[in-house]
N, C-alpha and C positions, 0 to 999 in steps of 0.2 A: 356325870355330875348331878343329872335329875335325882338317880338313886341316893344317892348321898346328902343333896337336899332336900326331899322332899319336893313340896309344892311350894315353896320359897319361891319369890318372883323376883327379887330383890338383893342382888348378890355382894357382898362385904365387897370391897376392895381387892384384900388378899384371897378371897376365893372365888374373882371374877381375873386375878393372873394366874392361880391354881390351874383351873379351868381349859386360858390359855393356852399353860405350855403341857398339860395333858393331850391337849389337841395336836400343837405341835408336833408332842414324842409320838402319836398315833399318824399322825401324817407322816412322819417318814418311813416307819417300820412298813403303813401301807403300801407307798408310793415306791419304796427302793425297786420292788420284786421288778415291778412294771421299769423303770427306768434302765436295771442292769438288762433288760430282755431288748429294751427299745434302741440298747447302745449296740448292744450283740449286732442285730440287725442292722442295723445303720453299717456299723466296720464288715462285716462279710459280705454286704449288697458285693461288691469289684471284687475281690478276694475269692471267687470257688467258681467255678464251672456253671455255666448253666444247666448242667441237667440235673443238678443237685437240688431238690427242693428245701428252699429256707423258708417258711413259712412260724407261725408263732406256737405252733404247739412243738414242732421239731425243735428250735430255738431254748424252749422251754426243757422238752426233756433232755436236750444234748446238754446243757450245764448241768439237772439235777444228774444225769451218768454220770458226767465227768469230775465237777467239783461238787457235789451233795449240797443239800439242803442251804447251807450257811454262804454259798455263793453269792444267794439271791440278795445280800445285805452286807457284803465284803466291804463294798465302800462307802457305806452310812459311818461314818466317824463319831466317835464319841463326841467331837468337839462341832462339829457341824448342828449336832442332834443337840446339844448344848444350847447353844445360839439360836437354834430355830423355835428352841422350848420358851428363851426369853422375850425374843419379837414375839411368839404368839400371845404369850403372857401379856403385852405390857399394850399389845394393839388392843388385845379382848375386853385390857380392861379400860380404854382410852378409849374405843366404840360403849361398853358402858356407861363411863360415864359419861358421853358425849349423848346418850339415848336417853338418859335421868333429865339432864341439861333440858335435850327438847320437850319430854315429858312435860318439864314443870314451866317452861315457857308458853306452852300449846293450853296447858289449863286455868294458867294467868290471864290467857289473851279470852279466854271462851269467859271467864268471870267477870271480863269488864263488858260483854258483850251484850 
């Protein structure tokens, strides 16, 4: 969002939920990878032999072998990624304005002082 505003310090309403649920959509395209890896692990802990090493790079390449690339985001939902884009939106811009708020209360209080 920097590149796109500039040095702007001051963010409109609708481009402090822009913002938001940009962050959102990027939180979960991030976070999936790591999550479907962290469930792998969790369900085959009791499930295989001990002498089998499960470790996070095995873990890692046994789904890219198996089910390619698109695995690692199988169950990011469109409508989850939906949802998570509008809470980020609407908290980003409710922490904005809630930072404006103290802003102009903090240099009301310094002017009578």
């Amino acid at each position: 969002m920097v590149a796109l505003l500039g040095n702007k310090t001051n963010l409109t309403p609708s481009e402090a939920i822009l913002a938001g649920a940009l962050s959102g959509i990027t939180t979960r395209a991030v976070i999936s990878p790591f999550d479907v890896v962290k469930i792998r692990l969790q369900l085959h802990v009791n499930k295989e032999p001990r002498r089998i090493k499960r470790n996070l790079l095995n873990v890692v390449s046994t789904i890219f072998k198996d089910e390619g690339l698109q695995a690692f985001w199988k169950r990011t939902h469109r409508l989850t990624t939906a949802i998570s884009s509008v809470w980020s939106g609407t908290v980003w811009r409710l922490l904005q304005s809630q930072c404006c708020n103290l802003g102009t209360l903090s240099s009301s209080a310094t002017d009578r002082g």
